[in-house]
N, C-alpha and C positions, 0 to 999 in steps of 0.2 A: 037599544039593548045590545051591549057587544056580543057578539059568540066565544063559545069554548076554542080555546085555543086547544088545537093537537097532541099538544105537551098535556096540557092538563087534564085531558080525556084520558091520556096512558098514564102519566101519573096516580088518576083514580083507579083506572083498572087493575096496575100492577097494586097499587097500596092493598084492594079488595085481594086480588091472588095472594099475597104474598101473608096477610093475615088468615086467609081459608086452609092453605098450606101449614103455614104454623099451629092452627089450630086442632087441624088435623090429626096434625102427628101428635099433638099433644094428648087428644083424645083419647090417643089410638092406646100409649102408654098408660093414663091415668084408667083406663078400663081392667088392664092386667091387676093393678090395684084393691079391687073391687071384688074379682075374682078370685084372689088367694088372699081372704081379709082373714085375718087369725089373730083372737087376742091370747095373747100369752097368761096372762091372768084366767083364764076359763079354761085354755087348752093344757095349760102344764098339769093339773092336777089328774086330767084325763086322760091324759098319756102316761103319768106313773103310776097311777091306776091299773090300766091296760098292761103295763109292764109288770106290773107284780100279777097280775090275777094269769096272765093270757100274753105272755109274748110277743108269738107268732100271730097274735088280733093284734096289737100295738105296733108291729112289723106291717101290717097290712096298713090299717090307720094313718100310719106316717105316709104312706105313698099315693094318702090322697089328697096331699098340699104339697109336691116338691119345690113351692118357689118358697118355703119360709122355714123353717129352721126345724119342720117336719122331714125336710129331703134331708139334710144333713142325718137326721136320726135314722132316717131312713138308711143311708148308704156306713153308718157306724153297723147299724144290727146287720145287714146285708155280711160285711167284709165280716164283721164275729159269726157269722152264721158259715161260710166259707172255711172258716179253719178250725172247726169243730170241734171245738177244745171246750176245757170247764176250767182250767187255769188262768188265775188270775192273770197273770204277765201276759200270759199270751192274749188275752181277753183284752184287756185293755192295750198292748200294744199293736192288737189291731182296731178298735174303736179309732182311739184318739187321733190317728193320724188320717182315718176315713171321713171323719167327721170335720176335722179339719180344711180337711183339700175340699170334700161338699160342700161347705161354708163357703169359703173363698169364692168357689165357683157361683155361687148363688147370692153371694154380697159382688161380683163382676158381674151378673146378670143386670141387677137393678142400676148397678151405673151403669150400665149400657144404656139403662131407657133413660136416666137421668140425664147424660150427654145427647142423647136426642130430644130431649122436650129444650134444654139448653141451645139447640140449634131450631126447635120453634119459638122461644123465647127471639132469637136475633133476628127470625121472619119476620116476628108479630112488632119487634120495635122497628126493621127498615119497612116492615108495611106503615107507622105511626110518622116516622120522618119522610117517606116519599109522598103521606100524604102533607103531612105541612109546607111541603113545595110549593102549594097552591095556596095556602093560606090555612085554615084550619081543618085536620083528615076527617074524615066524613064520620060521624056517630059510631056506625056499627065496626068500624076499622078498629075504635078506641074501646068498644064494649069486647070485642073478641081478643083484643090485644091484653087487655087486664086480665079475662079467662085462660089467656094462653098463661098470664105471670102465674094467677093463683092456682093453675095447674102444676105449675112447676114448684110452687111451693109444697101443696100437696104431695108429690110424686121425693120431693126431697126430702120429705119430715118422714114419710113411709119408708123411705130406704132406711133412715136413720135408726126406726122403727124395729124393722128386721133384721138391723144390724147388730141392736142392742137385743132383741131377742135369742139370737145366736149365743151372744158370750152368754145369756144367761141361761141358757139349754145347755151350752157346755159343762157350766160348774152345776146344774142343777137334775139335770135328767140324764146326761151323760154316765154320770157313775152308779145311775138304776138300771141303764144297760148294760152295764158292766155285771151289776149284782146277777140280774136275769140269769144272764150265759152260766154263770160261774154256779150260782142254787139249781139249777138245773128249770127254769121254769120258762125255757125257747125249746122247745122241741124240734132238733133237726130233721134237714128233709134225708131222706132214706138214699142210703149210695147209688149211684147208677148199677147196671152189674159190668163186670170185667170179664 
């Protein structure tokens, strides 16, 4: 019976590191997921809800999901709360451009995790090629390594997800924010004293 050659001992081990790693970080993102799951179909009629009846609840409300297109609404009512106004112009040009920049920020969030599970994706395939160095990578190399793809698929369709939830908070819930401020139904918070 020949023995393991040297080469092929580190080959296995690094193949096993290099898919554990991968999978890792993929975990690590596909958990965030999980955590700020929001369907826009359930949540939009409960947020204009919240907004005609209560505001300052719908103000609160949004600040307990800021990674999905809650924080955007969140930081729109925030900057109209701020300039204390009931005019519409003014109402809406400070919304729109708050909500905007939130957005952006929290659609560069999720690709952030995206470009990271994309770099356990290229773990999990040089862990599949440095096992085939040896002839065929060992089972569990190839069971983590597919986990690591359909995480990345998952993690990609979810971005997509809260991307397309965004534009449609924008044209949809946005200009209920607007109403709010301007009928008078956000009650602001009281001036500091001077």
């Amino acid at each position: 019976m020949p023995q393991p050659r040297k080469l092929d001992i580190v080959a296995t081990v690094g193949s096993y590191l290099l898919v554990l790693v991968g999978f890792g970080m993929m975990l690590s993102a596909v958990a965030k997921t999980l955590t700020s799951n929001l369907k826009y179909i359930y949540t939009r009629p409960l947020l204009i809800n919240a907004l005609r009846a209560n505001a300052n609840h719908a103000e609160r409300l949004c600040k307990t999901a800021p990674d999905s297109y809650f924080g955007a609404i969140a930081a729109a009512i925030k900057t109209a709360a701020m300039c204390q106004s009931r005019d519409y112009k003014v109402v809406i040009g400070a919304t729109i451009p708050s909500y905007d920049a939130a957005a952006m920020g929290i659609s560069m969030k999720w690709k952030q995790l995206v470009g990271r599970v994309k770099l356990a994706v290229m773990a999990a395939g040089g862990a599949v090629v440095l096992g085939m160095s040896q002839g065929v990578p060992p089972i569990l190399v190839i069971v983590l390594a597919a986990g690591v793809g359909i995480g990345f698929l998952w993690l990609f369709f979810y971005k997509q997800e809260v991307d397309r939830c965004m534009v449609r908070a924008r044209a949809e819930i946005l200009p209920e924010v607007d109403r709010a401020f301007v009928d008078g139904r956000y009650v602001f918070p009281p001036q500091p004293p001077t």
